[in-house]
N, C-alpha and C positions, 0 to 999 in steps of 0.2 A: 504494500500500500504506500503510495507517495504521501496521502495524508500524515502529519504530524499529532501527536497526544493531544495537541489542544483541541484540535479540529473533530477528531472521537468526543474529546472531553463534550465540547458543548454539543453535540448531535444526541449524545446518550442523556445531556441534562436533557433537552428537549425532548425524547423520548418520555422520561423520566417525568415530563410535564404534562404526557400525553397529548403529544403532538402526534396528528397521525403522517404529516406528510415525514415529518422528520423518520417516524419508524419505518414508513416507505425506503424513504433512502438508506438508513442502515440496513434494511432487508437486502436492495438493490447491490449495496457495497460489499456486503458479506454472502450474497449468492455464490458465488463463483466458489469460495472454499468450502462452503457448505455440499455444491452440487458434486466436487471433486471427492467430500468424503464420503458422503453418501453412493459413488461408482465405486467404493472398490468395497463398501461395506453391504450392499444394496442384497435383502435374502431374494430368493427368485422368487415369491410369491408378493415380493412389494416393488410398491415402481419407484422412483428415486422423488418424483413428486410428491408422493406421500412421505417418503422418509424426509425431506426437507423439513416441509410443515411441521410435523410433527419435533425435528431438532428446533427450527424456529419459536413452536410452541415453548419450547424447555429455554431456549435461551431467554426469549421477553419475563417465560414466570419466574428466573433466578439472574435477572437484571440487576438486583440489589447486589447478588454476590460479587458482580464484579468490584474489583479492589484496585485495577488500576496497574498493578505491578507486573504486569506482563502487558504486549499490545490486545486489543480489543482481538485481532483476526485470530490470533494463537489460542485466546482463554474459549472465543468461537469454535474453531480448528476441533479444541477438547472436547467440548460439551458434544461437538457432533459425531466426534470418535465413541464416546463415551456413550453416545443413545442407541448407534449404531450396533456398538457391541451389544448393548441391553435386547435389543431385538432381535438379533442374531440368537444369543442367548435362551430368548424365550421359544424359539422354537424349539418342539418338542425332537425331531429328529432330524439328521442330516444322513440323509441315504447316501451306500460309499460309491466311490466309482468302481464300478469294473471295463474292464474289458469289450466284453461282451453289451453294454450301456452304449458304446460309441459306434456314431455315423459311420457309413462306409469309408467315407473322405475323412474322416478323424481317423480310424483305427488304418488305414493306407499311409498317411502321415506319420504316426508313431512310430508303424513297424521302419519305414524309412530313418526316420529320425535318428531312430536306435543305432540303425548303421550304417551312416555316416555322421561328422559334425558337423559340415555345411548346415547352412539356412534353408530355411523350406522355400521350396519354387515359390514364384509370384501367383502362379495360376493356382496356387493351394492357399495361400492367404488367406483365406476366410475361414479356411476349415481349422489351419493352426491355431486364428485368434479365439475359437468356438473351442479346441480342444485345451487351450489355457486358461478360460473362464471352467471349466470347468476342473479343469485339476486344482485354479482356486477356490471356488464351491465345494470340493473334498476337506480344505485345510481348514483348521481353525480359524477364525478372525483375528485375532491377532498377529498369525500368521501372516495371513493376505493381505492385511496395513502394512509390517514390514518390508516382506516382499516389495508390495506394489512401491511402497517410497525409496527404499533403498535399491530395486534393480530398474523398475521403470518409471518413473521420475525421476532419478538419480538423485534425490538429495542426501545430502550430505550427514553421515553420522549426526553430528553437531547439532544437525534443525532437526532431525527425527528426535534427538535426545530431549531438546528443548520444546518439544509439542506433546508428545509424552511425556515430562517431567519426570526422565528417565537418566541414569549416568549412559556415558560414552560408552562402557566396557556392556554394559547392562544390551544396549541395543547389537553391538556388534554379534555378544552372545546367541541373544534372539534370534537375531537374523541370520546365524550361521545353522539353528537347529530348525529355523523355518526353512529353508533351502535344501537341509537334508531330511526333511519329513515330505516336503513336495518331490527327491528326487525319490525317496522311498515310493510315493505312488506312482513314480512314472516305472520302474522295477517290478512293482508287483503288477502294474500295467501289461508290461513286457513278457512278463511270467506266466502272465494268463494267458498269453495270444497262442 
């Protein structure tokens, strides 16, 4: 956000005043990382529209809580990781992947995959990014925030650590036991075929 503290500051007074255009605009300012957590948290039976709202909901009823000592997008950032998991959470099961679960053009992929390292052809594209949504849909949630920030957003130890309210060594850990629980299902993937 190019915005500065002060500029938050007096947007959330006016919230705060129940302004409704103001709450407009911090909705409009904070969509973007709201919609970004909500993609890699989103269960398949919810659409990311509904998961927005519903974080939105939680950010305006725990408005007071904010303290100010972090920036506004980051303490946001939390609360929608944080409701994201809750919902995840609440679902009763998470059916595993097998094998035998995947498209023709997925389980063709894999078994290639498997042997070679190369990238997947352009003309299989869609079916790679289909078979990595769902080896994410296998892992935990926690898992698949790590993952997703630290391999495909690239960010940086440092700001994973600092949006979790995690140490440096804490994330690294994670994210080396999420990567080897994801390639564990691509193995028993392979296992099965």
């Amino acid at each position: 956000m190019a915005d500065d503290g002060t500029a938050w500051s007096e947007l959330l007074a006016a919230v705060r005043d129940g302004d409704a255009a103001a709450a407009r605009t911090l909705v409009e300012r904070l969509l973007p990382t709201v919609v970004r957590m909500a993609h890699v948290y989103r269960p398949r039976c919810e659409s990311v529209e509904d998961l927005c709202q519903e974080v939105f909901m939680k950010v305006f009823a725990d408005l007071d809580q904010f303290r100010g000592q972090a920036p506004l997008d980051h303490w946001v950032a939390r609360v929608a990781v944080y409701a994201c998991l809750n919902r995840l959470r609440s679902e009763r099961r998470r059916p595993e992947l097998r094998f035998a679960d995947l498209e023709p053009a997925q389980a063709d992929l894999l078994m290639s995959a498997c042997r070679s390292a190369g990238p997947a052809p352009l003309d299989r594209a869609s079916a790679a990014r289909d078979l990595v949504e769902r080896l994410f849909a296998s892992l935990p949630p926690r898992d698949r925030l790590l993952i997703h920030w630290l391999q495909l957003e690239e960010l940086s130890v440092t700001d994973v650590a600092r949006c979790l309210v995690w140490s440096a060594t804490r994330v690294r850990v994670q994210g080396f036991r999420a990567r080897h629980r994801m390639r564990q299902v691509l193995k028993r993937l392979e296992a099965e075929r």
